[in-house]
HTML snippet that shows the backbone in 3Dmol.js (N, CA, C, O; Angstrom):
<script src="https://3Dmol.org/build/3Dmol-min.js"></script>
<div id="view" style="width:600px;height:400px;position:relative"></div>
<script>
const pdb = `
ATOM      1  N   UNK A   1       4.392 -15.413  -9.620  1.00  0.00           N
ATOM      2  CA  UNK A   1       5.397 -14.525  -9.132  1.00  0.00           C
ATOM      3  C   UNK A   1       5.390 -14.570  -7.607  1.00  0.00           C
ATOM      4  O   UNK A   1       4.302 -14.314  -7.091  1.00  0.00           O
ATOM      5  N   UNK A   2       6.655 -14.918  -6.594  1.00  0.00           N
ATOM      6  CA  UNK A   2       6.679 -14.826  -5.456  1.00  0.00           C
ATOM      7  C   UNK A   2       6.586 -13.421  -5.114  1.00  0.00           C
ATOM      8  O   UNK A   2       6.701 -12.478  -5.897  1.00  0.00           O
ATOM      9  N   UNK A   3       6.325 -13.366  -3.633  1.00  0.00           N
ATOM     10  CA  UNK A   3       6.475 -11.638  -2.949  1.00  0.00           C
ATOM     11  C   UNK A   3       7.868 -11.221  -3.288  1.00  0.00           C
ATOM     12  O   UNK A   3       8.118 -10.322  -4.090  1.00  0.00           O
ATOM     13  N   UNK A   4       8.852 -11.984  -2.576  1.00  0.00           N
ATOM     14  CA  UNK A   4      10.308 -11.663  -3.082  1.00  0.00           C
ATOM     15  C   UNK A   4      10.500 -10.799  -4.592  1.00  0.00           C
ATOM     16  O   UNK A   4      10.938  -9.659  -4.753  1.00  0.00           O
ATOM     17  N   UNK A   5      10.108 -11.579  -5.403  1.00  0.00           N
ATOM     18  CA  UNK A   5      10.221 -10.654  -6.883  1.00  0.00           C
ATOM     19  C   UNK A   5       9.797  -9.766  -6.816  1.00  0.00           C
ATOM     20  O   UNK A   5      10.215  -8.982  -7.669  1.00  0.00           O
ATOM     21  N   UNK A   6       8.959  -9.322  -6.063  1.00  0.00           N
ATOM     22  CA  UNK A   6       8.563  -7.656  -6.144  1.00  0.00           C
ATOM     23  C   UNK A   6       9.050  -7.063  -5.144  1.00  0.00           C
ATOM     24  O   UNK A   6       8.862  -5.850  -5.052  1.00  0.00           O
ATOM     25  N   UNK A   7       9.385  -7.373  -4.695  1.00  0.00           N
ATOM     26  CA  UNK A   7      10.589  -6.554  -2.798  1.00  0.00           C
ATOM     27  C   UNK A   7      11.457  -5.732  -4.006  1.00  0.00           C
ATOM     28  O   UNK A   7      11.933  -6.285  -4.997  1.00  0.00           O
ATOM     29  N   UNK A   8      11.557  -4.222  -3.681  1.00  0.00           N
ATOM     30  CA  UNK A   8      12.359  -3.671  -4.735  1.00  0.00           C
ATOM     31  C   UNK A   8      14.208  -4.030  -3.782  1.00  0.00           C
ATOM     32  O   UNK A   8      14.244  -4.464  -2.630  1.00  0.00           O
ATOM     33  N   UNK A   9      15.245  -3.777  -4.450  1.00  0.00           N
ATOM     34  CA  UNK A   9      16.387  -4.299  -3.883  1.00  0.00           C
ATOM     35  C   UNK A   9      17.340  -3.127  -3.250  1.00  0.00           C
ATOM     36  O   UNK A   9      17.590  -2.179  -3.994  1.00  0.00           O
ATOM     37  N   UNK A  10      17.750  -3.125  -2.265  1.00  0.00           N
ATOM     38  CA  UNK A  10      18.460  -2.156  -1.954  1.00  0.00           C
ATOM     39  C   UNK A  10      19.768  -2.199  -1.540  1.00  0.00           C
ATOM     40  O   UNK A  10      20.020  -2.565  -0.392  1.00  0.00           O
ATOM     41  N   UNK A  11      20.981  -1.756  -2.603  1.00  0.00           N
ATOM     42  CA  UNK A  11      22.467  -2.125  -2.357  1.00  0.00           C
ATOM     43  C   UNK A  11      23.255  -1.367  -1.387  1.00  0.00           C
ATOM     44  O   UNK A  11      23.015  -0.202  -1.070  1.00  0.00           O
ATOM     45  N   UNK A  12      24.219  -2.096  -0.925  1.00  0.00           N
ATOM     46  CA  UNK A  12      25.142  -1.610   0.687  1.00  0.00           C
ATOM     47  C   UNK A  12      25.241  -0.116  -0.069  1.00  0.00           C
ATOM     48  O   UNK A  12      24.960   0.147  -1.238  1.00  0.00           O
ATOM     49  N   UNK A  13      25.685   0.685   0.880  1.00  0.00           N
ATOM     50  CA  UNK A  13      25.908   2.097   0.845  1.00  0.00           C
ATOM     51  C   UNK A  13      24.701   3.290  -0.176  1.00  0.00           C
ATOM     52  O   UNK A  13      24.891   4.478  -0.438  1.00  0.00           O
ATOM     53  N   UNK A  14      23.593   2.473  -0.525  1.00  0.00           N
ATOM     54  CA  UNK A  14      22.131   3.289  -0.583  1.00  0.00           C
ATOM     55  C   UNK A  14      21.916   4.452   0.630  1.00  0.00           C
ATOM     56  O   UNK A  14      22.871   4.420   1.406  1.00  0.00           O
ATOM     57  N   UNK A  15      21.064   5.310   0.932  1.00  0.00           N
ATOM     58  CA  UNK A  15      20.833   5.723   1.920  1.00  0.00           C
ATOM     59  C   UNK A  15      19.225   5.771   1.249  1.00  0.00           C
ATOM     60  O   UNK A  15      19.110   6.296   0.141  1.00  0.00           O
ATOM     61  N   UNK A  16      18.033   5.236   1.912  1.00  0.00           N
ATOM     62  CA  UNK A  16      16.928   5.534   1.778  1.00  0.00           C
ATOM     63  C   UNK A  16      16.068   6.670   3.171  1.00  0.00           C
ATOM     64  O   UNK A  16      15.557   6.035   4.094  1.00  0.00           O
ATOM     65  N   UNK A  17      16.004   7.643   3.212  1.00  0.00           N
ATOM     66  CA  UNK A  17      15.679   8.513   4.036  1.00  0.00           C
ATOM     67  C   UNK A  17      14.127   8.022   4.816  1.00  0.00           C
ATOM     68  O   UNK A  17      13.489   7.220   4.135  1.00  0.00           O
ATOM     69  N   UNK A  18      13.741   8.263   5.619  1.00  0.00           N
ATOM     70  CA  UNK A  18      12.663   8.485   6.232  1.00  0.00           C
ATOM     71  C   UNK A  18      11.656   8.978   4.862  1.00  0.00           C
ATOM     72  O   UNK A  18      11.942   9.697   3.904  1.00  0.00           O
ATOM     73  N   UNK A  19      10.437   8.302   5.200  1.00  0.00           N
ATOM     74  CA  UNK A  19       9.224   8.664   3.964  1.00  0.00           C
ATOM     75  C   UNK A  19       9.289   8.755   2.786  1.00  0.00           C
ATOM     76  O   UNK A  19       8.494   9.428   2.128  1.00  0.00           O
ATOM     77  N   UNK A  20      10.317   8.048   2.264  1.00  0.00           N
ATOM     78  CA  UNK A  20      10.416   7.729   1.408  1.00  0.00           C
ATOM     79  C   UNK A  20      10.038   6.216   0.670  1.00  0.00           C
ATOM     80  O   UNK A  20      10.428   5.073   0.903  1.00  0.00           O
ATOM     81  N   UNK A  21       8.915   6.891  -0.509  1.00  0.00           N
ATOM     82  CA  UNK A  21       8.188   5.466  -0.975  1.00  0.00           C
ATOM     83  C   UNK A  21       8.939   4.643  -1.942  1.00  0.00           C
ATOM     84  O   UNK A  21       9.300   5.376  -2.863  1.00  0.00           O
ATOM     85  N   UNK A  22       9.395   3.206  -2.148  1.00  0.00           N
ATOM     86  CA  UNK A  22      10.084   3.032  -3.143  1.00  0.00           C
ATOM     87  C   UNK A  22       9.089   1.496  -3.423  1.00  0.00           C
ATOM     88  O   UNK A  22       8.590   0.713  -2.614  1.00  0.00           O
ATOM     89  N   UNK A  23       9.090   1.520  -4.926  1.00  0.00           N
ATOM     90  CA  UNK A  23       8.432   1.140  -5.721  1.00  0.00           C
ATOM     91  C   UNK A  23       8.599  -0.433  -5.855  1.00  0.00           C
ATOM     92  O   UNK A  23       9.638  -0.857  -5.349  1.00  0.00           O
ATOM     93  N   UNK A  24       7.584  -1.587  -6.573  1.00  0.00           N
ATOM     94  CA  UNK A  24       8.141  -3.001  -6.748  1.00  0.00           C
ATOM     95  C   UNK A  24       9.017  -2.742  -7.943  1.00  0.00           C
ATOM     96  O   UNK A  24       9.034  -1.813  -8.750  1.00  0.00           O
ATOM     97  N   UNK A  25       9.781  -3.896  -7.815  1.00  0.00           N
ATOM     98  CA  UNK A  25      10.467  -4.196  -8.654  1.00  0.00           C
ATOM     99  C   UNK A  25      12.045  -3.263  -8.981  1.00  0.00           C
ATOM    100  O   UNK A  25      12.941  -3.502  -9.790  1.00  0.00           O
ATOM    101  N   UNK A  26      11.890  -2.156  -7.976  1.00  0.00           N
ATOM    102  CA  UNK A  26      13.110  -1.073  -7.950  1.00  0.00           C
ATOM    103  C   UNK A  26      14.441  -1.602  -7.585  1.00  0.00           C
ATOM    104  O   UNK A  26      14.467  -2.345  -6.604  1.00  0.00           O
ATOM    105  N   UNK A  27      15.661  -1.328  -8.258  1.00  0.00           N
ATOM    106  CA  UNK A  27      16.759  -1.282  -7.555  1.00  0.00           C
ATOM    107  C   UNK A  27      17.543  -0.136  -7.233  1.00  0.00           C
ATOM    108  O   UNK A  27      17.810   0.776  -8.015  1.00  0.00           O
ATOM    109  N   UNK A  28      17.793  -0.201  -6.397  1.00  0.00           N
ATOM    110  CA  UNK A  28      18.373   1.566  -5.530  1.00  0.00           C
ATOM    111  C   UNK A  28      19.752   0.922  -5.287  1.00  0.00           C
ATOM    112  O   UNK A  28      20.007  -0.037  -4.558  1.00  0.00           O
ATOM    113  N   UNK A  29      21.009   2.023  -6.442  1.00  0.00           N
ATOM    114  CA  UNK A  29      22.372   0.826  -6.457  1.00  0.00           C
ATOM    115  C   UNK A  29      23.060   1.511  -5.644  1.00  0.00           C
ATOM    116  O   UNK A  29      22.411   2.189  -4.847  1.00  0.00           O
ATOM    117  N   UNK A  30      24.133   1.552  -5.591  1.00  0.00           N
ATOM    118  CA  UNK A  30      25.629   1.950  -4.288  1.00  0.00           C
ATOM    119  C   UNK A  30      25.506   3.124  -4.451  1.00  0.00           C
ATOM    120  O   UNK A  30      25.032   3.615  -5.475  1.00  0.00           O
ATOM    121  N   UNK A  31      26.058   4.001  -3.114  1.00  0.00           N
ATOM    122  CA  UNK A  31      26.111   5.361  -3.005  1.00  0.00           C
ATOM    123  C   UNK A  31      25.288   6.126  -3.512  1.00  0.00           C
ATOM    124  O   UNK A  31      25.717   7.183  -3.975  1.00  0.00           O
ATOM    125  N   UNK A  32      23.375   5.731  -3.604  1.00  0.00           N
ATOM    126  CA  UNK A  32      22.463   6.548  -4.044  1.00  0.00           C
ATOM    127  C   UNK A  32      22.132   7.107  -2.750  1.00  0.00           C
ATOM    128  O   UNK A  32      22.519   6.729  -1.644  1.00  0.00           O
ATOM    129  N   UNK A  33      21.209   8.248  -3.108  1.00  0.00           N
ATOM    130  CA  UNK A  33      20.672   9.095  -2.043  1.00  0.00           C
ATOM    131  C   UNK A  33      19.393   9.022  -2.343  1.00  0.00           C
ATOM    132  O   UNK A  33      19.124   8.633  -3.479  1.00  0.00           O
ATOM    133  N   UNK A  34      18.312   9.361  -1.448  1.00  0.00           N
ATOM    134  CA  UNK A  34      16.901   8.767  -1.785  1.00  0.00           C
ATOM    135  C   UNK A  34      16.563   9.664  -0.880  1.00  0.00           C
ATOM    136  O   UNK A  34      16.981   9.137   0.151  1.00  0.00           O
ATOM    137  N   UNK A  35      15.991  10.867  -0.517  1.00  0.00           N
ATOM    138  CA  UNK A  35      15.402  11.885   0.346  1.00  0.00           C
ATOM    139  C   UNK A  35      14.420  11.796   0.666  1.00  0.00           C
ATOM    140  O   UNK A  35      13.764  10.922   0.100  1.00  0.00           O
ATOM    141  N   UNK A  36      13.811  12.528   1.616  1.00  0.00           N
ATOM    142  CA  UNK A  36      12.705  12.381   2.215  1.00  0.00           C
ATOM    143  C   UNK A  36      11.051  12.737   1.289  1.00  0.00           C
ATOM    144  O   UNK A  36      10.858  13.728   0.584  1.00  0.00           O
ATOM    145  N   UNK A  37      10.337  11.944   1.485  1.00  0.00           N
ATOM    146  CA  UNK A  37       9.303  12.115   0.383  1.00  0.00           C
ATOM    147  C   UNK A  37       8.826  11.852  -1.104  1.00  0.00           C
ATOM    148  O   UNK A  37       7.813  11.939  -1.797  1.00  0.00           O
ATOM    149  N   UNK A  38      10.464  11.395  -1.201  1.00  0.00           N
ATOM    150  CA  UNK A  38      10.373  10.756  -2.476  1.00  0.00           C
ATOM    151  C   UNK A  38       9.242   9.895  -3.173  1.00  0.00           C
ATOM    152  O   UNK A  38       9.409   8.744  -2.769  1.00  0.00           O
ATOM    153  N   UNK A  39       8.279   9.935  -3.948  1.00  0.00           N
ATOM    154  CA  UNK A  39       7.427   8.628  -4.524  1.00  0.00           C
ATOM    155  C   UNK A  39       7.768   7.738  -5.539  1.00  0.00           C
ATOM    156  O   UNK A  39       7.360   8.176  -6.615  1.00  0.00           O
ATOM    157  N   UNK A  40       8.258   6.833  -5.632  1.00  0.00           N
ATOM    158  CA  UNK A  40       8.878   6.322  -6.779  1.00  0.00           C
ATOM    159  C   UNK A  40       7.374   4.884  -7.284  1.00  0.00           C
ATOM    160  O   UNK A  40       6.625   4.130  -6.662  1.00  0.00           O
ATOM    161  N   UNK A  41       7.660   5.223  -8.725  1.00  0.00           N
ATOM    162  CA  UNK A  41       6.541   4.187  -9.108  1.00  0.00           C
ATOM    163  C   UNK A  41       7.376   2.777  -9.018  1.00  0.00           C
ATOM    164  O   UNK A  41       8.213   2.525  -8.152  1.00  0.00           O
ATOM    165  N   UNK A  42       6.970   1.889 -10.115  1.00  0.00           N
ATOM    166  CA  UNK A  42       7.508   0.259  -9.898  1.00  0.00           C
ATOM    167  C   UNK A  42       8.285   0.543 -11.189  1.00  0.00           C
ATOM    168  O   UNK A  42       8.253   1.420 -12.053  1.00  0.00           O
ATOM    169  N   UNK A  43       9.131  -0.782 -10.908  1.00  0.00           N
ATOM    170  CA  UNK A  43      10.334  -1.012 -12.722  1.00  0.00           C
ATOM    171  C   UNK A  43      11.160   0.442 -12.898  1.00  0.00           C
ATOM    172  O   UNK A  43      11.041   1.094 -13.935  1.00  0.00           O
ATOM    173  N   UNK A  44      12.153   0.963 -11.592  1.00  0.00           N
ATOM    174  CA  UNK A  44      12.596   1.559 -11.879  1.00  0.00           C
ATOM    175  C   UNK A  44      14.033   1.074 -11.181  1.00  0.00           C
ATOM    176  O   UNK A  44      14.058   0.233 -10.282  1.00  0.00           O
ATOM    177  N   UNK A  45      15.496   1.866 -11.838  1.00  0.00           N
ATOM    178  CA  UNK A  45      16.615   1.342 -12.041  1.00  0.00           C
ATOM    179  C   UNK A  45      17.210   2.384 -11.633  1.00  0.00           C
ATOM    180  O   UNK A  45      17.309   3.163 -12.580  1.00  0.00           O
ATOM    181  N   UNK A  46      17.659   2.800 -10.700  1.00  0.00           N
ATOM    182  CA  UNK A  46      18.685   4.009 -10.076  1.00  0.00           C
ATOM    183  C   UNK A  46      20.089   3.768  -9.652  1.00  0.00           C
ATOM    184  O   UNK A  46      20.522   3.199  -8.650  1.00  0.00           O
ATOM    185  N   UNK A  47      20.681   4.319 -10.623  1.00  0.00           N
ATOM    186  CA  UNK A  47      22.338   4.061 -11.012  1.00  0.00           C
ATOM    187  C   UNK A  47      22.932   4.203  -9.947  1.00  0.00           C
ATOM    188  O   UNK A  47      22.234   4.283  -8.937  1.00  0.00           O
ATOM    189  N   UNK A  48      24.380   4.279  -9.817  1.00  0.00           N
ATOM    190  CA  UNK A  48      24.918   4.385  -8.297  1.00  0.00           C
ATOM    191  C   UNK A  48      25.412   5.988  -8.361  1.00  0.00           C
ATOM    192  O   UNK A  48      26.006   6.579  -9.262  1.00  0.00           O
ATOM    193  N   UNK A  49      25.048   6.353  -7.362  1.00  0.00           N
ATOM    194  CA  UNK A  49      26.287   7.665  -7.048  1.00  0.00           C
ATOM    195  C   UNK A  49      24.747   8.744  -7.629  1.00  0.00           C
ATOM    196  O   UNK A  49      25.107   9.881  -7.932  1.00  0.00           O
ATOM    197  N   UNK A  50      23.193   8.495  -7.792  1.00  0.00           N
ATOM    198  CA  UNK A  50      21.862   9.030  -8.161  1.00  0.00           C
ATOM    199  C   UNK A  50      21.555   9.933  -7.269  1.00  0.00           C
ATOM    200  O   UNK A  50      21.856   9.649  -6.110  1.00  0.00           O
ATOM    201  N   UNK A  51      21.016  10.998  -7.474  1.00  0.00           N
ATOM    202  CA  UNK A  51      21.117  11.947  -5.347  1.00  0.00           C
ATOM    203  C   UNK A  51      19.632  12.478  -6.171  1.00  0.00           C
ATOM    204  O   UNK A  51      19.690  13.134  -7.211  1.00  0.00           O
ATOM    205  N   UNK A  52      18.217  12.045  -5.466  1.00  0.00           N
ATOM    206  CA  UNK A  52      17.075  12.185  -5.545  1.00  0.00           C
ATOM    207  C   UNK A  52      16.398  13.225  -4.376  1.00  0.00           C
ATOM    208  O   UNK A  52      16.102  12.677  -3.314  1.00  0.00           O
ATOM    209  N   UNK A  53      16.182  14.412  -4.471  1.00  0.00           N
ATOM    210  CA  UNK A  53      15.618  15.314  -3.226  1.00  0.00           C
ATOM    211  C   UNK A  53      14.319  14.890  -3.145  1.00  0.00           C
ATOM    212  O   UNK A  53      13.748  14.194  -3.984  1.00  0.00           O
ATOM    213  N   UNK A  54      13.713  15.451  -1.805  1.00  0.00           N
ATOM    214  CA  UNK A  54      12.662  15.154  -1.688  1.00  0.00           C
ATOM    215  C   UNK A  54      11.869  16.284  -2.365  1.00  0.00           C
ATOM    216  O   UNK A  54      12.121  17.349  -2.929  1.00  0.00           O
ATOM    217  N   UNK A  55      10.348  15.250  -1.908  1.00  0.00           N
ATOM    218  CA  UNK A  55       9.129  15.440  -3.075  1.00  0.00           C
ATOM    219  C   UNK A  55       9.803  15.452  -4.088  1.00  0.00           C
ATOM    220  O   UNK A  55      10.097  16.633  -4.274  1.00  0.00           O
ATOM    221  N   UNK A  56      10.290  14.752  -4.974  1.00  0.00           N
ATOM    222  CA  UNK A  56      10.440  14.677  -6.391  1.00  0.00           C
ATOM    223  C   UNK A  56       9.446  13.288  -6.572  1.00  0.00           C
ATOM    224  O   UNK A  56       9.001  12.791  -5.538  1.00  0.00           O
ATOM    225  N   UNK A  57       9.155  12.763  -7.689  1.00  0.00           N
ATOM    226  CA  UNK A  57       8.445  11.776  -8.103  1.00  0.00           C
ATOM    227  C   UNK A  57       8.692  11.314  -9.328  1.00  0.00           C
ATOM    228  O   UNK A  57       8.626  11.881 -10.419  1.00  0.00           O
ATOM    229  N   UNK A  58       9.069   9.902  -8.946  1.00  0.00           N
ATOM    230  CA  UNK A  58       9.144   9.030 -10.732  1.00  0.00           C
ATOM    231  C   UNK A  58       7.667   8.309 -10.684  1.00  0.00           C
ATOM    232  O   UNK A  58       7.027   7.982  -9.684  1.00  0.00           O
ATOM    233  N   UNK A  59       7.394   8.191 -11.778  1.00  0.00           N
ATOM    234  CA  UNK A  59       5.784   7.797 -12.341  1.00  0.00           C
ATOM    235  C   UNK A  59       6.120   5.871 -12.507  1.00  0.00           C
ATOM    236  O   UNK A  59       5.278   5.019 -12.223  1.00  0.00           O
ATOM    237  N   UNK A  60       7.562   5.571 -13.034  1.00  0.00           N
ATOM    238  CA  UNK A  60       7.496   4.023 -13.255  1.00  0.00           C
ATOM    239  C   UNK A  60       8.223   4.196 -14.399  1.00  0.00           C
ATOM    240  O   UNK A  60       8.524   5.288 -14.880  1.00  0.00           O
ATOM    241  N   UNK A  61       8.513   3.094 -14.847  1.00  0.00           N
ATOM    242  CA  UNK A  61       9.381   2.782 -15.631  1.00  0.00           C
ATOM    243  C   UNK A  61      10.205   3.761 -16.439  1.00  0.00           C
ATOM    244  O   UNK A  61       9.990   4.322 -17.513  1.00  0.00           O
ATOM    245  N   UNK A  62      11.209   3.788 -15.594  1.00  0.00           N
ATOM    246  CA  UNK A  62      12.506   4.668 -15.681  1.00  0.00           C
ATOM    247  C   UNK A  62      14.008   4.515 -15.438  1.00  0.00           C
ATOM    248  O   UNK A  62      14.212   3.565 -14.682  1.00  0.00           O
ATOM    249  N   UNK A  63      14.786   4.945 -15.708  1.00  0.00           N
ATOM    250  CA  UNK A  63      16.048   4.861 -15.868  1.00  0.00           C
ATOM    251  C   UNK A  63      16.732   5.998 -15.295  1.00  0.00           C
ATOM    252  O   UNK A  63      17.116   6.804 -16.141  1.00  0.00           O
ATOM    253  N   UNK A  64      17.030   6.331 -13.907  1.00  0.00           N
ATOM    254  CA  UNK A  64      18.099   6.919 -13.307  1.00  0.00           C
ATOM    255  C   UNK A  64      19.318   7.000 -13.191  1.00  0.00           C
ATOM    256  O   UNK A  64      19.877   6.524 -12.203  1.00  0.00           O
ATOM    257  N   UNK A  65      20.222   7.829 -14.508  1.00  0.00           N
ATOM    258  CA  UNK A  65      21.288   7.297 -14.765  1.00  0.00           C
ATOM    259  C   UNK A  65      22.619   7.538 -13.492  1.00  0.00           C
ATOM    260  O   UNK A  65      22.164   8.037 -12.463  1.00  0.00           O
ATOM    261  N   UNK A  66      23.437   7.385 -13.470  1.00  0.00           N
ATOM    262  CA  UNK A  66      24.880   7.470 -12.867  1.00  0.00           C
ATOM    263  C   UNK A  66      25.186   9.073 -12.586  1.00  0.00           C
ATOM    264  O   UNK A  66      25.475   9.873 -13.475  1.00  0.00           O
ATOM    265  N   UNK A  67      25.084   9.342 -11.380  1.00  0.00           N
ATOM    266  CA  UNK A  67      25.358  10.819 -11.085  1.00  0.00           C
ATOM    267  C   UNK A  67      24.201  11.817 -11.443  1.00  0.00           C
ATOM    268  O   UNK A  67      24.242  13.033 -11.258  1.00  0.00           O
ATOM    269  N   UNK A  68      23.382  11.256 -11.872  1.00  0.00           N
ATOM    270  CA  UNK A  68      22.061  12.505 -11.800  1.00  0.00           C
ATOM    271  C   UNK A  68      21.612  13.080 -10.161  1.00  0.00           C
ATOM    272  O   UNK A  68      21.854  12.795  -8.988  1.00  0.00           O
ATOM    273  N   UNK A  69      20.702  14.194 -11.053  1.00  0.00           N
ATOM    274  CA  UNK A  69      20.050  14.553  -9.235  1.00  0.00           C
ATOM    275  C   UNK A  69      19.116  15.155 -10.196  1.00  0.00           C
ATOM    276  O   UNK A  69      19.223  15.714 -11.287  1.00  0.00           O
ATOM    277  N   UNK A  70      17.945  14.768  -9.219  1.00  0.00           N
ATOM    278  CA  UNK A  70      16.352  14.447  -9.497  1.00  0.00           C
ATOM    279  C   UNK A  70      16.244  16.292  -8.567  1.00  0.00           C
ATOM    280  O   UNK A  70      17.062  16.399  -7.653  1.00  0.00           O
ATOM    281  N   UNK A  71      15.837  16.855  -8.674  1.00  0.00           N
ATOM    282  CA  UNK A  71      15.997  18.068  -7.774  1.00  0.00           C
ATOM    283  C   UNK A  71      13.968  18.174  -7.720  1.00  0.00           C
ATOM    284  O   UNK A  71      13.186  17.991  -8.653  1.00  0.00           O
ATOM    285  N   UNK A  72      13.697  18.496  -6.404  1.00  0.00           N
ATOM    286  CA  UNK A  72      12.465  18.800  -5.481  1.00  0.00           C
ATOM    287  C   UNK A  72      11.639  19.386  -6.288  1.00  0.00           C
ATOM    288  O   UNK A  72      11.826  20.492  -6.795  1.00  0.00           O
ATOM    289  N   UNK A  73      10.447  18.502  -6.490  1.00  0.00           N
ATOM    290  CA  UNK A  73       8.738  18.843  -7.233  1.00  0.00           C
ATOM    291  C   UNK A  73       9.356  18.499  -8.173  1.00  0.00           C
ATOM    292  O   UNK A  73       8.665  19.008  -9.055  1.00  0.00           O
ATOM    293  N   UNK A  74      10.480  17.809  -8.886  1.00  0.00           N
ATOM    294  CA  UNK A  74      10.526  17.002 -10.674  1.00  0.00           C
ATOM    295  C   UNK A  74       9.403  16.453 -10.292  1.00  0.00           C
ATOM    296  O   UNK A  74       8.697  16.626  -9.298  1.00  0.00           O
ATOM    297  N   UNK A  75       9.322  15.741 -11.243  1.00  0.00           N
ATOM    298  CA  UNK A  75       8.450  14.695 -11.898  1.00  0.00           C
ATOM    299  C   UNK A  75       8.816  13.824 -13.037  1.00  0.00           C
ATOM    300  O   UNK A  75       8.705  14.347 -14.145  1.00  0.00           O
ATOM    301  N   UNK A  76       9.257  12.518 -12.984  1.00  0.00           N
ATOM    302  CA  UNK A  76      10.122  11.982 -14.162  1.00  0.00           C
ATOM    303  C   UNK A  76       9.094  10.652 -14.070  1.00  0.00           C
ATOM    304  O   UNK A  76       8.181  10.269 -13.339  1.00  0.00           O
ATOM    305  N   UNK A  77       9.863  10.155 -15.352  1.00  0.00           N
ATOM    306  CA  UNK A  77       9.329   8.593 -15.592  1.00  0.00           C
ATOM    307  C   UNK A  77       7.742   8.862 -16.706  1.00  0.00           C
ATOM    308  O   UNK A  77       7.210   9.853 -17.206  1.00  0.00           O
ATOM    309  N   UNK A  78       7.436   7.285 -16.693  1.00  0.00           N
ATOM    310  CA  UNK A  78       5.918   7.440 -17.444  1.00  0.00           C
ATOM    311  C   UNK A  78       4.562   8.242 -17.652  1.00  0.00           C
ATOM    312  O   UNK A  78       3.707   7.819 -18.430  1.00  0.00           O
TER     313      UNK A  78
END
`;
const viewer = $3Dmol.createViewer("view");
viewer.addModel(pdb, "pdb");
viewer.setStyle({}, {cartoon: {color: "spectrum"}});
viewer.zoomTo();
viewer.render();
</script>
């Protein structure tokens, strides 16, 4: 496996905030929001138009669907 394959991917109009951790293998799609503090584990998939507050946390392998919001101290994923 090259480094590249694990660079998680990040699409035009994402906003990834300051301190915010994002995971291998992640894709963060159009018009997501990604807040400050966020921890995201690896093998995760965040739909477009996703609005994640900070301190929330995905554990890994997860599915962030289309228009959700992850709201501050969740805890989602594995």
């Amino acid at each position: 496996m090259s480094v590249l394959d694990q660079i998680p991917t990040i699409m035009p109009g994402a906003v990834v905030n300051a301190a915010a951790s994002i995971g291998r293998h992640t894709i963060v799609n159009l018009r997501t929001m990604v807040e400050r503090d966020f921890r995201n584990g690896n093998f995760i998939y965040i739909s477009p138009g996703a609005a994640i507050a900070g301190s929330a946390k995905n554990r890994g392998m997860a599915l962030i669907r289309t228009e959700d919001a992850i709201l501050p101290m969740i805890e989602v994923g594995q």
